[in-house]
C-alpha positions as CSV (number, residue, x, y, z in Angstrom):
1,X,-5.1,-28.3,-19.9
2,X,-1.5,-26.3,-18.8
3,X,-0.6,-23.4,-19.9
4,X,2.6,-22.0,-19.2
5,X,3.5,-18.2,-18.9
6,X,7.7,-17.9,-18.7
7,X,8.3,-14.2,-16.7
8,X,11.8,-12.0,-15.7
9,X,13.0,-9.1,-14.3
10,X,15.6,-7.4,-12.4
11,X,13.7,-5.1,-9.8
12,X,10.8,-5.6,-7.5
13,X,8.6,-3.9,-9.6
14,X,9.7,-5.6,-13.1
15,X,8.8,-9.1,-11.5
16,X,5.5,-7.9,-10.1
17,X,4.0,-6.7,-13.2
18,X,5.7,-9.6,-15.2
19,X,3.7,-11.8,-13.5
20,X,0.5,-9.7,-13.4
21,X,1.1,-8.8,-17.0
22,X,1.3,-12.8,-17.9
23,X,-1.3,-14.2,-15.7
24,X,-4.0,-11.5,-16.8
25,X,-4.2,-9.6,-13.4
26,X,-7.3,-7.9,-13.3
27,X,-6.9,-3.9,-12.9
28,X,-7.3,-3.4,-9.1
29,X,-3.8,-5.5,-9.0
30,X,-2.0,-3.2,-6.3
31,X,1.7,-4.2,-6.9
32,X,2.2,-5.7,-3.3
33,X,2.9,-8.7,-1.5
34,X,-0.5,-8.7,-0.1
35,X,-2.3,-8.1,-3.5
36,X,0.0,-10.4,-5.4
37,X,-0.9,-13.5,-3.0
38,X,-4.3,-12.5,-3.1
39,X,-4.6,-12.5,-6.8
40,X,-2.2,-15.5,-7.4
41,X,-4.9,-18.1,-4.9
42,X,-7.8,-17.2,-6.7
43,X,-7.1,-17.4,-10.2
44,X,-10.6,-17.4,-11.0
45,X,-10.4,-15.1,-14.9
46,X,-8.1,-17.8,-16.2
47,X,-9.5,-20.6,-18.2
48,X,-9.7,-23.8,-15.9
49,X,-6.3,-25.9,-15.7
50,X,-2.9,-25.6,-15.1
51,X,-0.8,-22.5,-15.0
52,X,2.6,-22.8,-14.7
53,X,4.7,-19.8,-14.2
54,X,8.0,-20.1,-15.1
55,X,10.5,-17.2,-13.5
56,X,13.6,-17.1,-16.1
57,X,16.6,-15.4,-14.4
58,X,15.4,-15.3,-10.9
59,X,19.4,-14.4,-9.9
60,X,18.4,-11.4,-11.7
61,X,16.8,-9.8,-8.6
62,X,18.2,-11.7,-6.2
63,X,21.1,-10.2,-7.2
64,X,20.3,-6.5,-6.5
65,X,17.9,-7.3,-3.9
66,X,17.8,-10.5,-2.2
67,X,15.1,-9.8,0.6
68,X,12.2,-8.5,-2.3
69,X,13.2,-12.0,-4.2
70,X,13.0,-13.8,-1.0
71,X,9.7,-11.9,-0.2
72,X,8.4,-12.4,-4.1
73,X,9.4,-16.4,-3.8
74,X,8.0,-17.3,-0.4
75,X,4.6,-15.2,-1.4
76,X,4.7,-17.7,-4.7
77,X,5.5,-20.7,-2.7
78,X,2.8,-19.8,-0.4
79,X,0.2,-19.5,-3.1
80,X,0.9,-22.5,-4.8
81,X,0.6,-24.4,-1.2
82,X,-2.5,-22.6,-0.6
83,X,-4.0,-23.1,-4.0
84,X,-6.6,-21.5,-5.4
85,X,-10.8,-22.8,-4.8
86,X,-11.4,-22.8,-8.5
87,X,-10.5,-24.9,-11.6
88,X,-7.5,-22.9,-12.2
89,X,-4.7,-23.9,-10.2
90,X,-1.3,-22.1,-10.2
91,X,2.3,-24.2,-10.4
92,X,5.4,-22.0,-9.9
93,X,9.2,-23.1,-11.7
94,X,12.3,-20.8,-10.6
95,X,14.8,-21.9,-13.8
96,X,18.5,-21.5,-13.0
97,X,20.9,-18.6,-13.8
């Protein structure tokens, strides 16, 4: 199954809890780097399958602040190389400006 969770946002911490806000997060989610790899390669609240997360307007921050969207991209570009060790598995999509 693929479920698909389409996210924005025009600062570092907009995108963060975009993506923590779509993908369920659990609580202890610490709005860093760090924490948002960790949480993004182990997936393991979501329902087995797919989850694509689709980053609408990514220009947005990499507008105002192109090393946090370099940072925020290359920590989801990680995560999806890495993958995750359970039977949900995360698939990132950066749609054009």
């Amino acid at each position: 199954m693929t479920f698909e969770y389409t996210i924005d946002g025009g600062t570092t911490r907009q995108v963060m809890a975009a993506i923590a806000s779509a993908l369920k997060f659990p609580d202890y989610f610490g709005y860093n780097l760090d924490a948002l790899y960790d949480c993004l390669t182990d997936l393991s609240w979501l329902p087995d399958g797919e989850h694509v997360l689709i980053w609408s307007k990514p220009g947005a921050l990499r507008d105002t602040d192109a090393t946090a969207y370099d940072a925020i991209a290359t920590v989801l570009a990680d995560a999806v190389a890495d993958g995750t060790g359970g039977g949900a598995y995360l698939s990132v999509r950066l749609q054009a400006d």
